[in-house]
KOLLOTOR-732845 format. One line per 2 residues: number of its first residue (from 1); their letters; for each residue x, y, z of C-alpha. Coordinates in nm, 2 decimals. Layout:
BEGIN
NUM) a) X/Y/Z | ...
END
This chain:
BEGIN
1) xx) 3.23/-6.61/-2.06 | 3.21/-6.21/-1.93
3) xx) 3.33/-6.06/-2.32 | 3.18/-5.67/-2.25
5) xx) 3.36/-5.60/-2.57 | 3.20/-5.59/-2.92
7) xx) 3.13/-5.92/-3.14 | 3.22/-5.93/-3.50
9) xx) 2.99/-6.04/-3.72 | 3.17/-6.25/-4.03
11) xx) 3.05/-6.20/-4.39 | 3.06/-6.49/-4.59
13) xx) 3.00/-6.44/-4.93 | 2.78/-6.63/-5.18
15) xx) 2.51/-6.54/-5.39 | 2.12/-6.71/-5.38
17) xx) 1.88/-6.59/-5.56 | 2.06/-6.36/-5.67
19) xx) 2.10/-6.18/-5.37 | 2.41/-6.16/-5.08
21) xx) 2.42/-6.51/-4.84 | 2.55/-6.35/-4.56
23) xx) 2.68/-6.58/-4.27 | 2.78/-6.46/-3.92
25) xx) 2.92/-6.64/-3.60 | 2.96/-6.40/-3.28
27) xx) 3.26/-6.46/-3.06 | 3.11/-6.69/-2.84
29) xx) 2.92/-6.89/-3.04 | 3.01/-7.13/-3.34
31) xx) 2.59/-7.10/-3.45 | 2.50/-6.96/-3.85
33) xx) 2.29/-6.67/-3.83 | 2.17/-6.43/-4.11
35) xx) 2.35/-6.07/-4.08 | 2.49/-5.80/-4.26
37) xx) 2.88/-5.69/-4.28 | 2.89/-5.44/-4.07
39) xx) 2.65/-5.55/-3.79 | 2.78/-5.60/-3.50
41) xx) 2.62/-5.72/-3.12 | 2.70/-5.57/-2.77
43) xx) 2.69/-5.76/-2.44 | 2.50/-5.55/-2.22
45) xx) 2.68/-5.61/-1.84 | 2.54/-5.51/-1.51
47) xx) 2.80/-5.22/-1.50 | 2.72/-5.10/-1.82
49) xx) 2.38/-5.01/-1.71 | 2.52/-4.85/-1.40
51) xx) 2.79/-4.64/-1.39 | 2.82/-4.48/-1.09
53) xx) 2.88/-4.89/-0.95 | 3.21/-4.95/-0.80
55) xx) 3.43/-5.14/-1.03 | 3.46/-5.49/-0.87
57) xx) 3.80/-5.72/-0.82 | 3.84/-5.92/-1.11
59) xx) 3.63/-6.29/-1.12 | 3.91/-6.48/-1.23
61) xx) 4.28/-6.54/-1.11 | 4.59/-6.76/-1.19
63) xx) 4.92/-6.79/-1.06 | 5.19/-6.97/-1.30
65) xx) 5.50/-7.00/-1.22 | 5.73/-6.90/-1.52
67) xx) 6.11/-7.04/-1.49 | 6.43/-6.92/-1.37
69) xx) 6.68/-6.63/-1.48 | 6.88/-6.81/-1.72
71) xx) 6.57/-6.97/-1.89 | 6.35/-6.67/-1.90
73) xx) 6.67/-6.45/-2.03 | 6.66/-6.70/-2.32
75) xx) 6.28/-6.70/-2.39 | 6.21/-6.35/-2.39
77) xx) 6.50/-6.24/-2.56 | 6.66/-6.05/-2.25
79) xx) 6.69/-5.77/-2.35 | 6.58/-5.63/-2.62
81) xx) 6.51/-5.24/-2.54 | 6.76/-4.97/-2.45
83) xx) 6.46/-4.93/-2.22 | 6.65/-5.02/-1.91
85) xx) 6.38/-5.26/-1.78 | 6.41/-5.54/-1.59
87) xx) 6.37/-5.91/-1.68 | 6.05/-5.90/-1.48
89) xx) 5.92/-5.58/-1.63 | 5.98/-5.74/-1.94
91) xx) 5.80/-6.07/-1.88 | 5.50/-5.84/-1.76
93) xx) 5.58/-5.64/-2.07 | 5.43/-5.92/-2.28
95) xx) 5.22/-6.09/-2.07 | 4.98/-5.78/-2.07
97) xx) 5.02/-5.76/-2.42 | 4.89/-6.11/-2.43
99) xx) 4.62/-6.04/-2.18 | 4.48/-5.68/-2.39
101) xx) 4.52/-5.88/-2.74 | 4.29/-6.19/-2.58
103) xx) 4.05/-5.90/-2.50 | 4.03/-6.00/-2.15
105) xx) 3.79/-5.77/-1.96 | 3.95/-5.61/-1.67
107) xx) 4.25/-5.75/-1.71 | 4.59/-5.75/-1.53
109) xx) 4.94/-5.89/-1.48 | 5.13/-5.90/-1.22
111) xx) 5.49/-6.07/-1.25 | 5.69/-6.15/-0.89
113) xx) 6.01/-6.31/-0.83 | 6.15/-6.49/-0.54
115) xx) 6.49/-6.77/-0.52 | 6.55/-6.68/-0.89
117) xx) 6.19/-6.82/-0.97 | 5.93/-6.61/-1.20
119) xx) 5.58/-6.64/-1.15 | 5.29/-6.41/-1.27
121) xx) 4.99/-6.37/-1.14 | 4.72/-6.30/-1.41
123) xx) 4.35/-6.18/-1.37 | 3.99/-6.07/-1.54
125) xx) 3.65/-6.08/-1.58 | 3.67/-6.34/-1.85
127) xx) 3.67/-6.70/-1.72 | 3.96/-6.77/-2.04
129) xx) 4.12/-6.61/-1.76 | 4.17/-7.02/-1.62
131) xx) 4.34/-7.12/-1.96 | 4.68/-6.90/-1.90
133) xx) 4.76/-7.15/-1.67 | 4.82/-7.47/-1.93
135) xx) 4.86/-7.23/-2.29 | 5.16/-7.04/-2.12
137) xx) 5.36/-7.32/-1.92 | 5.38/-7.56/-2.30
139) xx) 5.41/-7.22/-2.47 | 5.73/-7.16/-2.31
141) xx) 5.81/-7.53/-2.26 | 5.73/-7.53/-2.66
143) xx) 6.02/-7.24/-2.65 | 6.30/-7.43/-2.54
145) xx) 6.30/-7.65/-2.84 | 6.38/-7.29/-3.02
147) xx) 6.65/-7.23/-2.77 | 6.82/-7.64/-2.86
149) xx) 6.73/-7.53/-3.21 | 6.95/-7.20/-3.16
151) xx) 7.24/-7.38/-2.99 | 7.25/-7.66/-3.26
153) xx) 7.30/-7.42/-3.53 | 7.54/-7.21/-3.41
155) xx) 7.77/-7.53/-3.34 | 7.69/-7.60/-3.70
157) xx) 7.83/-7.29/-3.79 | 7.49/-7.15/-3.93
159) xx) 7.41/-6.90/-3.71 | 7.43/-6.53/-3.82
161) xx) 7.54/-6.34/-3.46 | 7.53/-6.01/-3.59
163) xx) 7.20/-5.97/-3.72 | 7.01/-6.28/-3.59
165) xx) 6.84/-6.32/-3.26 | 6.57/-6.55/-3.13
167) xx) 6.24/-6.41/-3.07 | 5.96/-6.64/-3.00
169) xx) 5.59/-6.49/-3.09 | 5.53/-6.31/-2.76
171) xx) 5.25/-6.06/-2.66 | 5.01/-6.25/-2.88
173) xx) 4.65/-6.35/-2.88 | 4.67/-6.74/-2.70
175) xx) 4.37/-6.79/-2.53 | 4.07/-6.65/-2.73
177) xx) 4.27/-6.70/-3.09 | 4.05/-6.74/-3.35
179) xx) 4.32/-6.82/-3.60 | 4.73/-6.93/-3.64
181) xx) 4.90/-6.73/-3.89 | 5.20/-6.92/-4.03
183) xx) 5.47/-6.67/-4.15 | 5.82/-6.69/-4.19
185) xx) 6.02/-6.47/-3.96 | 6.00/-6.17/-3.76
187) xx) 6.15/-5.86/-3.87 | 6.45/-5.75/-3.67
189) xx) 6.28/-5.37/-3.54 | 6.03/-5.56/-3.35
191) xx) 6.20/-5.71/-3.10 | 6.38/-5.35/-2.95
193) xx) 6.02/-5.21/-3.01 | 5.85/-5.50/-2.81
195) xx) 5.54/-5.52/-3.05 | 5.48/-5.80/-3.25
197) xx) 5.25/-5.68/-3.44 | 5.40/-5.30/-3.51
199) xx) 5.50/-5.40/-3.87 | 5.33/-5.30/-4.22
201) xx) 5.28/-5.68/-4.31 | 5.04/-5.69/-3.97
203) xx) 4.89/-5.40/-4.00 | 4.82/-5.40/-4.39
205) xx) 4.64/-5.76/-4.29 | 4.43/-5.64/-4.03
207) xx) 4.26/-5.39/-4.27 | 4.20/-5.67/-4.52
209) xx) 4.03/-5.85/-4.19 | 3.81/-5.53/-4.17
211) xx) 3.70/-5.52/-4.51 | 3.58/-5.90/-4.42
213) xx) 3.38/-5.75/-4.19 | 3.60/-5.77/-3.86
215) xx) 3.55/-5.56/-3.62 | 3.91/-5.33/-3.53
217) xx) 3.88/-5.46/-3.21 | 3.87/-5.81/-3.23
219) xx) 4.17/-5.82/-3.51 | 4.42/-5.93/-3.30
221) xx) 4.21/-6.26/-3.22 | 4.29/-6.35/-3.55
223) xx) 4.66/-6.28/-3.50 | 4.79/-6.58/-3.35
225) xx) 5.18/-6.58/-3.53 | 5.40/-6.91/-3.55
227) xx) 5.73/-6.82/-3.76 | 5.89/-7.11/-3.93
229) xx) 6.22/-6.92/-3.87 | 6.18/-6.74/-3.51
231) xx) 6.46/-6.55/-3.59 | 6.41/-6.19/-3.51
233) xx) 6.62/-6.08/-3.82 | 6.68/-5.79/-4.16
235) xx) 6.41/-5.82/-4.47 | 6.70/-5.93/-4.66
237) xx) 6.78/-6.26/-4.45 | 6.52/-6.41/-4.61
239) xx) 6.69/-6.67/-4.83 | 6.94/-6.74/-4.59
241) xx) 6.71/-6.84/-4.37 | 6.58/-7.21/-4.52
243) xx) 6.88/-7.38/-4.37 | 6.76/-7.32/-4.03
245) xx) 6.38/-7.46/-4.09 | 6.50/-7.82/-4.02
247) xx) 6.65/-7.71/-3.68 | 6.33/-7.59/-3.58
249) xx) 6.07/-7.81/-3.68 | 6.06/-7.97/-3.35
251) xx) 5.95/-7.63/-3.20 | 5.66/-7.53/-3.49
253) xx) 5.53/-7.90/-3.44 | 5.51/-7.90/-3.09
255) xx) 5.36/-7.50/-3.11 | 5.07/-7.59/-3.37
257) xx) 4.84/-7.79/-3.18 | 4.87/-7.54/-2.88
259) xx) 4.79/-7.26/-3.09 | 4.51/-7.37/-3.29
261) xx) 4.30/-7.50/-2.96 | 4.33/-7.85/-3.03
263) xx) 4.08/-8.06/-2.81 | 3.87/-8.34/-2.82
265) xx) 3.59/-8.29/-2.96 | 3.67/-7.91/-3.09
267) xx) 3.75/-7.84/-3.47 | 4.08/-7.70/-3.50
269) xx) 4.14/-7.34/-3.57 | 4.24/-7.24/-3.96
271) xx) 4.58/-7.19/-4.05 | 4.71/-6.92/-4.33
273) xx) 5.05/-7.00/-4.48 | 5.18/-6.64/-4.61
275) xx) 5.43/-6.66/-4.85 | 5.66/-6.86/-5.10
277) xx) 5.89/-6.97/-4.81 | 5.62/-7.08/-4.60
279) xx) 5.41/-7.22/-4.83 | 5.71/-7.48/-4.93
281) xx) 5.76/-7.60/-4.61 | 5.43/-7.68/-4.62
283) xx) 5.45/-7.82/-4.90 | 5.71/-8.03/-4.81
285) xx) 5.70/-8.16/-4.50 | 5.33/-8.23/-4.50
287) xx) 5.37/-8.38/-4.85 | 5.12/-8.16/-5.04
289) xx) 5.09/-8.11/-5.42 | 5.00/-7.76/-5.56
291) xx) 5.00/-7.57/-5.26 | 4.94/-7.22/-5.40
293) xx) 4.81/-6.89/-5.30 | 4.47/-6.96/-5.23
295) xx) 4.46/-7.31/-5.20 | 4.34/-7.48/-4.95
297) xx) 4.38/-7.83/-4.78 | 4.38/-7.97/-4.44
299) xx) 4.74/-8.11/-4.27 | 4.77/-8.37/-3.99
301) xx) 4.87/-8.16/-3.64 | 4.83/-8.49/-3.39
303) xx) 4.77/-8.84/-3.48 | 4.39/-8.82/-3.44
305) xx) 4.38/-8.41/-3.54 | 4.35/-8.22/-3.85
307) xx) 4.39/-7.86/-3.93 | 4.22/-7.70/-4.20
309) xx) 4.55/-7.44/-4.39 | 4.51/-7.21/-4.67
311) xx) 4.83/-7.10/-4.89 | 4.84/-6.66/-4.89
313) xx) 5.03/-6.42/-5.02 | 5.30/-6.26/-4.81
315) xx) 5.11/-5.97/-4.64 | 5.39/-5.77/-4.83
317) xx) 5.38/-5.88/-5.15 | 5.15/-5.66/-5.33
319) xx) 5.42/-5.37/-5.27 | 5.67/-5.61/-5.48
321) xx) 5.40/-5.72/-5.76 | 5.27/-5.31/-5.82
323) xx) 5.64/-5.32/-6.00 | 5.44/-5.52/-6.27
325) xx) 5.15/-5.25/-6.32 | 4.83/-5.20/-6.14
327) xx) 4.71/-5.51/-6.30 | 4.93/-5.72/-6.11
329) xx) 4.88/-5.57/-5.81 | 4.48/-5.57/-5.87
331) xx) 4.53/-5.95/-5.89 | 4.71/-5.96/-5.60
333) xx) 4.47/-5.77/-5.38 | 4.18/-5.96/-5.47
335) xx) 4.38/-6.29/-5.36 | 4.44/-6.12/-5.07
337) xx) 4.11/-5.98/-4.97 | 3.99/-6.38/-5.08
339) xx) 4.22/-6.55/-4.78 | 4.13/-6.27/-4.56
341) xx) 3.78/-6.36/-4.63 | 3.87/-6.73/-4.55
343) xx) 4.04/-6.72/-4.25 | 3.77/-6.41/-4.08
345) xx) 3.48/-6.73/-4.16 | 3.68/-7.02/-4.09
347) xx) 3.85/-6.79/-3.77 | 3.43/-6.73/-3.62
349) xx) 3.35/-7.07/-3.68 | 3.62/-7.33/-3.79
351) xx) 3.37/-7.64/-3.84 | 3.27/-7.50/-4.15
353) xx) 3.39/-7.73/-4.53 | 3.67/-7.53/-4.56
355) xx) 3.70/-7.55/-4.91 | 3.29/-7.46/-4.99
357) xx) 3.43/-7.12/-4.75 | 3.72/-7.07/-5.00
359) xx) 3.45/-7.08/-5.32 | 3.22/-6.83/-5.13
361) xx) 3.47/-6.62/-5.07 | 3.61/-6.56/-5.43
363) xx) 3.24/-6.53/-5.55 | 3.19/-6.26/-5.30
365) xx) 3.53/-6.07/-5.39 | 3.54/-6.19/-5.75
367) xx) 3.18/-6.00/-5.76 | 3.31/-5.65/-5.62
369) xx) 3.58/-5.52/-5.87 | 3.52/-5.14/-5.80
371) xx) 3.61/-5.22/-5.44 | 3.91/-5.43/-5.46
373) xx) 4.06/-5.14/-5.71 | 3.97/-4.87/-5.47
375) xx) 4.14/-5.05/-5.13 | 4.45/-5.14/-5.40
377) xx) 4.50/-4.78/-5.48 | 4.52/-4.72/-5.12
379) xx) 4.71/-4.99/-4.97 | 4.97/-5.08/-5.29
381) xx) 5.00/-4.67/-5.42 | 4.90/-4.52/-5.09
383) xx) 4.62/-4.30/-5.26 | 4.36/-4.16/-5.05
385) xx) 3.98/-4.28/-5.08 | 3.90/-3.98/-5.30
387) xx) 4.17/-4.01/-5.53 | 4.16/-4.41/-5.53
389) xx) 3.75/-4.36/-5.62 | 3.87/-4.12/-5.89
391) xx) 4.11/-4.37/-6.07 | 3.92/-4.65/-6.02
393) xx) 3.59/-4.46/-6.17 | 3.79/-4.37/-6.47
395) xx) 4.04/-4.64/-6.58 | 3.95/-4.96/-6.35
397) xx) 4.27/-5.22/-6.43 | 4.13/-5.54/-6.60
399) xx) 4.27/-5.85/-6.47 | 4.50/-6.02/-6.69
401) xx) 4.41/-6.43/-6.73 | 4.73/-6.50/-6.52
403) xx) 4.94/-6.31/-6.30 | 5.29/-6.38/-6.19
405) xx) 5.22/-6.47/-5.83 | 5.44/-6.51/-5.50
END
């Protein structure tokens, strides 16, 4: 495949001999090779040796044909800037999102319409390019199920129209994912700002991806969302929320095996469940016991396919649990910088023993106590490196045995 882009190398921790077991898988290839955590590897292309060559027409193109009006209205969430875009502009809107976030070389989107049907035209130097076809038509087939889900709830009178609107996870890594993240609902702001991903929980999780040794430009491959509740809605809808997860099962169970690459003879991707909420359903429907932060197991997605899933923290939490002292939130960050750890391994090469990945991990994080107090200070107190070093250095929180957890 034509990546020109960068290739993280994943650390995976464990000690031998008393010395850092390092394990790396580029972005292309699912093979163990000894690295270090910042090491990274650069395709060299024919244009990158020459750059006075004319750029060339992308390799790859596709044409899918997208719906009609009323249909797309619904999908996309029409509209949802004071922007005063189109529904076209929209649909390209995302779908070049989608195309940047896959880190598709040379990419492009263009969306036409003609006798009220939709169809965009998407192309780049990355042969992936081929898979928009089949991911996007079931993705947005997948989507209707959210739409039935919507209708059936406001006829059941549980429907909040003043603060709740759909919002499917669009503008997302779904080609080149290297991981589903299970969460529970969108927040309301990022549906008028058209970025999934333009939230403190995201961002706040794609630096605990970096400090597992993944490289800023290749986060977003990791940031395949699927919300149990795709409800664009308030912080504080939270709870009122369980009594739609019923409605939309349906949808999440038809949107799993598309997102985590599901094919015969391909280890599914990881999943991380964030959060209480999430990690019930879980719980629940796939009928498993003890599913707490940090656990891990593996859940039935087909009838011949298994997904390996880790329980996680909500990417906010730690700003709750620093109300309980730096202790608590010191716990908290090394569970989080532990799943991070999981799902960057399990993300670069996902036919790994998932639950040998999860032991490395802690050792590796359990090991580096300075570290996980200095990135607290900054991310749960918003110190600055300096000053985080400074506490840290002088008054390091131990642990307590047991921390209240999410």
């Amino acid at each position: 495949m034509g990546y020109t882009t960068k290739v993280s190398q994943i650390a995976l921790a464990g000690v031998l001999g008393g010395s850092l077991l390092l394990v790396g898988c580029g972005q292309e290839s699912a093979q163990k090779t000894a690295t270090t955590p910042q090491q990274t590897t650069e395709t060299v292309t024919e244009n990158t040796l020459h750059d006075n060559t004319e750029k060339q027409a992308p390799a790859y193109h596709v044409s899918i044909t997208l719906g009609d009006t009323a249909t797309l209205t619904t999908l996309f969430s029409y509209p949802n800037a004071n922007n005063g875009e189109t529904l076209e502009q929209t649909i390209e809107h995302y779908l070049t999102q989608r195309v940047q976030r896959d880190l598709i070389t040379n990419g492009s989107v263009d969306v036409t319409v003609a006798n009220d049907t939709y169809t965009a035209t998407i192309s780049g130097d990355t042969e992936s390019v081929n898979d928009y076809q089949g991911q996007i038509t079931t993705f947005l087939q997948n989507g209707t199920l959210a739409a039935k889900a919507v209708t059936e709830l406001k006829a059941a009178g549980k429907w909040n129209d003043d603060e709740w609107r759909m919002f499917l996870p669009l503008g997302l890594s779904i080609v080149n994912q290297r991981s589903v993240q299970l969460l529970h609902f969108p927040p309301d702001y990022s549906l008028p700002d058209q970025d999934y991903l333009n939230s403190k929980t995201s961002q706040r999780w794609e630096k605990l991806l970096e400090l597992n040794s993944v490289a800023s430009e290749d986060v977003t491959l990791y940031e395949s969302i699927l919300d149990v509740a795709p409800i664009a809605a308030p912080a504080s809808a939270g709870s009122s929320l369980k009594d739609t997860y019923s409605y939309f099962e349906p949808y999440v169970l038809q949107q799993l095996p598309l997102l985590l690459d599901v094919d015969e003879g391909k280890s599914a991707l990881p999943i991380v469940a964030y959060g209480g909420p999430v990690r019930s359903w879980v719980s629940e429907y796939y009928k498993l016991q003890d599913f707490g932060v940090n656990s891990y197991n593996t859940i039935s997605i087909t009838d011949s396919e298994t997904a390996p899933i880790l329980g996680a923290n909500h990417p906010s939490y730690i700003w709750y649990a620093k109300e309980d002292g730096r202790d608590a939130a010191m716990k908290v960050m090394e569970q989080d910088l532990v799943s991070a750890c999981w799902q960057a391994s399990m993300g670069a090469n996902p036919g790994q023993h998932g639950d040998q990945v999860l032991q490395d991990c802690t050792t590796y994080w359990q090991g580096k106590p300075m570290t996980v107090c200095v990135n607290m200070e900054i991310q749960a107190y918003d110190k600055t490196e300096a000053e985080a070093k400074v506490l840290c250095e002088k008054d390091m929180p131990t642990p307590k045995a047991e921390v209240a957890i999410n």
